[in-house]
N, C-alpha and C positions, 0 to 999 in steps of 0.2 A: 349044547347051547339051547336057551331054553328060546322056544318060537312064538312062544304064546306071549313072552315077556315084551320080545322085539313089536310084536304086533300091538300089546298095548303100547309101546311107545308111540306109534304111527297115530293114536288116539289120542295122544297127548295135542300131537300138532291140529288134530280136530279141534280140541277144545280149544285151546287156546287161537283157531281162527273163527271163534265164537265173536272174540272179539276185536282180534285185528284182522284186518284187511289185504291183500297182496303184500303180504310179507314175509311167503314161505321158503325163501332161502334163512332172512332173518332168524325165525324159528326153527329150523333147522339148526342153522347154525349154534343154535343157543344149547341145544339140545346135546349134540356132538359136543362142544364144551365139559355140558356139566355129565356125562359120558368118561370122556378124558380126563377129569377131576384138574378144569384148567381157568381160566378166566376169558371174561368174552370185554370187549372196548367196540362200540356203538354210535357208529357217525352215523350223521344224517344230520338238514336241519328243523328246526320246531316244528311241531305239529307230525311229527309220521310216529307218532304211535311207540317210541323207544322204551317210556317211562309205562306203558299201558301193554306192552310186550311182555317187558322183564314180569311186572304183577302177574298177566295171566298166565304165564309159566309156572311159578311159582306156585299161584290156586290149586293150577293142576296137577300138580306134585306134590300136595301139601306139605310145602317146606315155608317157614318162617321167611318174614322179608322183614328188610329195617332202608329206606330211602334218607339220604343224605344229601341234600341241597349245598353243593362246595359253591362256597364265595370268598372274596380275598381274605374276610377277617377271621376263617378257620382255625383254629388250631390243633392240633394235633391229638391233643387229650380230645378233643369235642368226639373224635371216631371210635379210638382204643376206649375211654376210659381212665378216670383220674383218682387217687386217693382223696378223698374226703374226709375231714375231721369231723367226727360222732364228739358232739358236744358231753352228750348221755355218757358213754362208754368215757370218755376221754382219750381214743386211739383213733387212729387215721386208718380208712375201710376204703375198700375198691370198691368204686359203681363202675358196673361194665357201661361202655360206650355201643353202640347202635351197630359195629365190628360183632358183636356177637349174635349173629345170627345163621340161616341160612346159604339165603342170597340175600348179598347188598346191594343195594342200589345208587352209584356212584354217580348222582346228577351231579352232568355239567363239569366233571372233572378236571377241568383244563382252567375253570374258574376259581381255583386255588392256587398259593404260593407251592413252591415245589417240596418246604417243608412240611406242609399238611401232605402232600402229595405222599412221598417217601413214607410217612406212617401207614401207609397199605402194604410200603416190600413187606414187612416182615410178615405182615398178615398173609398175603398171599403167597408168599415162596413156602415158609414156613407151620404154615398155618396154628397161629400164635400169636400173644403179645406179649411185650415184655415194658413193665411201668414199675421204676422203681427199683429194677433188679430181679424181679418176679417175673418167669415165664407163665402165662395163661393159655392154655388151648383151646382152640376154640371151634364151636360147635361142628359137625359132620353129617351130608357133607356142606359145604363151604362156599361160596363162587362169588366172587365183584364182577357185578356187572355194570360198568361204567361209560356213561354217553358224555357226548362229544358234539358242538355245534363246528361244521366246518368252513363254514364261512363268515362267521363273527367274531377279529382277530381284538378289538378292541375291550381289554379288562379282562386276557386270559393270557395265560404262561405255557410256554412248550411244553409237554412231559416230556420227561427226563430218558435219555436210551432205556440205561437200564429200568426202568418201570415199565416202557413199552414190549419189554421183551419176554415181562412176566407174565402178558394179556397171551395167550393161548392164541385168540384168533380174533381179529380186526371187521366186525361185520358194518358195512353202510345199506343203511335206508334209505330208499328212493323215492322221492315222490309218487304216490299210486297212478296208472293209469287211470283214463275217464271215466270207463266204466266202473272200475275198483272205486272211484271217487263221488260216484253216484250209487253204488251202493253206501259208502261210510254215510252220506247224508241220509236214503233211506233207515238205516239202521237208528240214526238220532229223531229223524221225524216220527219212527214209532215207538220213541222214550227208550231208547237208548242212552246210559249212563255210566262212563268209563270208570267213575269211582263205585257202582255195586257190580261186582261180577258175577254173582250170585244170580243178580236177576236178568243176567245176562245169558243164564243156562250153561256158564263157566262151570264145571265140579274137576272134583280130584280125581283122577283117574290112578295115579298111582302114590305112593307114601316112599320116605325116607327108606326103610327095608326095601322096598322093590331094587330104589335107586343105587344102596348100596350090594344087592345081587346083581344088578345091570353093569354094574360100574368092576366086579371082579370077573364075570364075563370078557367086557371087551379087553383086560388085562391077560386074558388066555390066549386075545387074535394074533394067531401067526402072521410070520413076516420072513419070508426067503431071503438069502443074502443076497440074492440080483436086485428084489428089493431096496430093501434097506442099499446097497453102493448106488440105484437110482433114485434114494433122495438126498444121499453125500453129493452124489452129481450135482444136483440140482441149486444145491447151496452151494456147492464150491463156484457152479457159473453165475451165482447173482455178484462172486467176489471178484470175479473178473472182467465184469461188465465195464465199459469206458464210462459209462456213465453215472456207476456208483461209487462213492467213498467208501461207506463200510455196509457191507454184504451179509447177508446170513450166517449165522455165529453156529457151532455146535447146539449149543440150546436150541435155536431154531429148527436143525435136525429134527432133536427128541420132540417136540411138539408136533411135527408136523409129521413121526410114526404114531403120536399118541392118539391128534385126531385121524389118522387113515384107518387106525386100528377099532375108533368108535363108529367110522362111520360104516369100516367091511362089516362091525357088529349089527349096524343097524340095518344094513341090504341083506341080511342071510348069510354072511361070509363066515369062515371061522378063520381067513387068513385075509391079507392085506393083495391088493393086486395092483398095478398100474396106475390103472383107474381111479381107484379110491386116492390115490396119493393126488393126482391130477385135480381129484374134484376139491381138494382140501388143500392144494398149493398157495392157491388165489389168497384166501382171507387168513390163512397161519403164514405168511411169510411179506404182507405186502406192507405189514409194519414194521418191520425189522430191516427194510433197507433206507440207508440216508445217500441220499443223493448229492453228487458233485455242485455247488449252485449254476452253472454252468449248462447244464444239461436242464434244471429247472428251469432256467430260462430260455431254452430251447420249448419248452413245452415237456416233454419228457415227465412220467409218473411210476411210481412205483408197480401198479397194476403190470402197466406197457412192458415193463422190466420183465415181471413172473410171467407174461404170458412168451415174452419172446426166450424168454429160459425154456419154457414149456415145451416150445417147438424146436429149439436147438437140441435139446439133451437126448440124448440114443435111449428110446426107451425098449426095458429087456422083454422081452421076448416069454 
């Protein structure tokens, strides 16, 4: 494993808290993600910096960005990409859709119908589109990264299970502490300006090739079979919780070896251990349980769930 690689990662999260703020789980998180070659979904409400996250990620990887603004009158082709008829030629041409990039930026996703919504499965299970009958691949690597306002229920649609289960990991932004929030104003009193990142002292620290030798890396980090049966465990008890309906699917398993396996990569690990599964329980698994309504109205959250999983399950040794 290469050390030098890992450590410029740990650069990445510099730069990019070039320009946000107390938000280094968030970036972390995002990180481990695109590691995992998986999708990240982005609560918080306005103003914490989600849509100015994902950019300075992105700068510092110099990977392509395309933002997408979801509102109810979406459609589907607006993402993928729609056949056009070429008057000139007299044949119908694909113009790719804003889908083919690096990372995309899925503002506000929850402000679309579920039909715009679902033209992401196939983009991100498969990584692909298919318009017409034509499968397109699409760029490498890949990641939706898609925010979420969670307290503004009026002019938005629930996403769909299955779409939630293809987000990798579930990160919320928190409003900054005071001090965190006393620096973001100093930062603007001295012309500070979240649309140039550049003049921000945001640079690239690593390119697509690094990403793609980082990315077969953590695809090498071991994982012991006491492991791997402690996060069987772990899923098996969100499904027998009294107060979940449906509980962590297999899928949820495999994401949640994929990000342990990016994140043992990114501590120096060359195998997965306890710990790392622990640290990456919380935001790979807290969207993937749907709650009895019952128990929501008890108060009761998904969080509360994976943490008291946390503490029930026998961890190995």
């Amino acid at each position: 494993m290469s050390s030098e690689l890992q450590q410029t990662f740990a650069r990445v999260r510099t730069e990019v808290g070039k320009a946000v703020v107390a938000q280094d789980g968030a970036v972390t998180g995002l990180i481990v993600t695109l590691l995992a070659q998986g999708h990240a979904l982005l609560e918080g409400v306005p103003g914490v910096a989600k849509t100015l996250l994902v950019r300075a990620l992105s700068h510092s990887l110099s990977l392509e960005t395309a933002r997408v603004q979801f509102t109810p009158d979406l459609m589907p082709g607006d993402i993928t990409g729609s056949l056009v008829y070429d008057a000139k030629s007299g044949e119908f041409e694909f113009r790719a859709g804003p889908v083919f990039t690096n990372v995309l930026l899925a503002d506000e996703i929850n402000r679309t119908p579920p039909k715009t919504q679902s033209a992401l499965l196939e983009a991100m299970e498969e990584r692909q589109v298919s318009v017409d009958g034509v499968s397109r691949p699409l760029p490498t690597p890949f990641l939706v990264a898609a925010t979420m306002n969670p307290v503004e229920y009026e002019g938005t649609y629930t996403l769909p299970e299955a779409q939630l289960d293809r987000f990798l990991m579930k990160l919320t932004l928190d409003l900054p502490p005071r001090d965190a929030e006393v620096e973001v104003l100093g930062r603007h009193a001295a012309g500070f300006s979240p649309r140039d990142l550049r003049a921000a002292g945001v640079t690239a620290v690593l390119g697509p090739d690094d990403l793609a030798r980082a990315q077969a890396e953590v695809a090498r980090v071991g994982a012991s079979p006491d492991v791997l049966a402690y996060m069987v465990d772990l899923a098996r008890a969100t499904r027998e919780s009294p107060s979940v309906k449906i509980g962590v699917s297999p899928r949820g398993s495999t994401a949640l070896l994929a990000a342990s396996k990016a994140w043992a990569w990114l501590t120096g690990f060359d195998h997965v251990t306890p710990d790392h599964v622990q640290a990456m329980a919380l935001p790979v698994l807290r969207h993937r349980l749907q709650l009895r309504p019952e128990a929501e109205l008890e108060g009761v959250d998904a969080d509360g769930i994976v943490r008291s999983v946390l503490q029930q399950v026998r961890v190995p040794l």
